[in-house]
N, C-alpha and C positions, 0 to 999 in steps of 0.2 A: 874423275876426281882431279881438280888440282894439286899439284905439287903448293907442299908449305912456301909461304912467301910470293904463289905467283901473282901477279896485277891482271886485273881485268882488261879484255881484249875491247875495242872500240864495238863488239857486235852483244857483248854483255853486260846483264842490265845492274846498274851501280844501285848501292843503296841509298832508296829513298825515290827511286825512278821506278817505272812500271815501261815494261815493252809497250810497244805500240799495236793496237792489234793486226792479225794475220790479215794478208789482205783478201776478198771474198774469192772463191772458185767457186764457179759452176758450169756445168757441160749437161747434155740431153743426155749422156749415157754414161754409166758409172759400174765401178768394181766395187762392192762391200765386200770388205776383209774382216773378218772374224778373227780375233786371236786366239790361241789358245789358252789355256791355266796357266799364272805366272807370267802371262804376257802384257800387254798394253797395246791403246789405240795411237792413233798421231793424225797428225793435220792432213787435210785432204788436199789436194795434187792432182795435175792437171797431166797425163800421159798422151801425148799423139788422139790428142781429142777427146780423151776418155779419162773422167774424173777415177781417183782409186780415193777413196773413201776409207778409214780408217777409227769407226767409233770404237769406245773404251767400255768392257765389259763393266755389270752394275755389281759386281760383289768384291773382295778381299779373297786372292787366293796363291799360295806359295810366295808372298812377299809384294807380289803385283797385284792385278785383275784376272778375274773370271767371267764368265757368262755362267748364270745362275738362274734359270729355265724354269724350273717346279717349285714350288707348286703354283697356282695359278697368276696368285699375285705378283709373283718373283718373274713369270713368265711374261704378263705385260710390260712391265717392269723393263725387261731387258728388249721386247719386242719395239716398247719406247722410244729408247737409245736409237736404234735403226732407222725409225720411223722419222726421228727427227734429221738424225746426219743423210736422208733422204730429201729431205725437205730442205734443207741447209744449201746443199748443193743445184737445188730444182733439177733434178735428175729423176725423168722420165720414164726410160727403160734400163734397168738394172742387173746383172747375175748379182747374186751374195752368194758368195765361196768363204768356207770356214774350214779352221785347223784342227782337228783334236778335241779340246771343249765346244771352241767356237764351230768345227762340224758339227756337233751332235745337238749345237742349239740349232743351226741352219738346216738340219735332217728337222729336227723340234718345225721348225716355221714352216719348210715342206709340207710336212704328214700335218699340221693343223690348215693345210690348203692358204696360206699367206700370200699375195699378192703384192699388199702396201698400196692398196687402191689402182691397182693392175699396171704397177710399174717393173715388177718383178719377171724375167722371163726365165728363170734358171736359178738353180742350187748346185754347186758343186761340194761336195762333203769328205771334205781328204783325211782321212788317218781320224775316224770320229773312234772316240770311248761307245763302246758299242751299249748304251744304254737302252732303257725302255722308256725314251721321250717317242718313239719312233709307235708306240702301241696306242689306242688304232694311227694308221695312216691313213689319210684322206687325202691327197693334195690337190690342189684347184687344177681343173682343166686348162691342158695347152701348155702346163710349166712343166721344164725339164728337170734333169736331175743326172746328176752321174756322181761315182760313190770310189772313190780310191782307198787303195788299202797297200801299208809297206807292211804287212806284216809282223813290224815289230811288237807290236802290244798284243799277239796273241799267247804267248809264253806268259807276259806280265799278268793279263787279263782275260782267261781263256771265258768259254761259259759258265756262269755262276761264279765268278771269283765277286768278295765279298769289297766292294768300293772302299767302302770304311777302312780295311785292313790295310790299303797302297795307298790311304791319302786319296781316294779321285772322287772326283764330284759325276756322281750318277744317277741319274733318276731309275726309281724302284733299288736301291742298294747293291744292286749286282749287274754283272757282264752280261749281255745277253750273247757275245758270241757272236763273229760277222756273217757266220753262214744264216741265224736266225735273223738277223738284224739287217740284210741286204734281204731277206723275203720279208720282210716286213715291208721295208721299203718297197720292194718289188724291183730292185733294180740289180743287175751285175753289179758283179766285184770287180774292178780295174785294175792292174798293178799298177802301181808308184813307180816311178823313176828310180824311188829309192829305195832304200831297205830299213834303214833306221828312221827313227821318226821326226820327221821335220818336211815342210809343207811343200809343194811343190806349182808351177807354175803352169794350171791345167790349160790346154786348149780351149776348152769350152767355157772361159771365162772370159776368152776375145770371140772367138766363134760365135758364141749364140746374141751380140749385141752388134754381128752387122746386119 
């Protein structure tokens, strides 16, 4: 926020002017970031060759954005979003790694076997709200997956805690609980780096895109 009285910098846009737009990025290989609940997307970004993609969830949730997955129309919906900042970039082969909401939509795209017309090679799903987007899992042949967990949200959100009661956005109303929710998946549990909840910077989101 500015302080009262301050003047505009020469890089901010004056009333009655419109910025100019951003200028195009595109790369063969990209990162999609997923945010979490209360979070937001931003502009896409060129890293040591590799675009990080950053689309903005399609609902209102704690003040920001969410990813808003169920029921099905919500779920194209947000699978849209993706689909395009995909297309935007002309990015080829992709991981999409998600936080917290935005895992549990990227576990979501997984277990519905998602591709994005086989540009997808990978899921990374770090610190997901352990819902039941993940029931059935089907995922498309050949895509990987690895599944991180800090822990933290198992006190908050053990199995069957009731979503509505904490504010979280869950498909089916309740926790399923990571031990249930990684054999859904079919995948090991990971630790995190961390212990509290906040995303981390997997391996296998540079890994599986050389």
């Amino acid at each position: 926020m500015l302080a009262t009285g301050a003047g505009c910098s020469d890089d901010e846009t004056r009333p009655g002017t419109t910025r100019p737009p951003a200028p195009a990025v595109t790369a063969e290989k990209c990162i999609v970031r997923l945010h979490g609940k209360g979070g937001t997307g931003g502009d896409s970004i060129v890293v040591d060759g590799i675009a990080e993609v950053r689309p903005t969830g399609n609902a209102d949730g704690w003040g920001l954005r969410q990813w808003l997955y169920y029921p099905d129309d919500r779920y194209e919906e947000a699978r849209a979003i993706v689909a395009s900042a995909l297309d935007e970039v002309a990015c080829t082969t992709a991981v999409i790694g998600g936080f917290s909401n935005g895992a549990s939509f990227a576990a979501k795209l997984y277990c519905r076997g998602e591709t994005f017309g086989g540009r997808v090679v990978g899921y990374v799903i770090d610190d997901p709200v352990t819902d039941a987007g993940v029931l059935p899992c089907r995922p498309a042949e050949g895509v990987k997956a690895a599944l991180y967990w800090t822990g933290a949200l198992a006190s908050t959100a053990p199995a069957g805690q009731d979503c509505t009661a904490i504010d979280w956005t869950c498909e089916g109303g309740a926790s399923l609980g990571i031990e249930a929710y990684a054999a859904a998946l079919g995948l090991p549990v990971l630790p995190s780096p961390y212990t509290d909840h906040q995303p981390h910077e997997a391996p296998e989101l540079h890994d599986w895109l050389r």
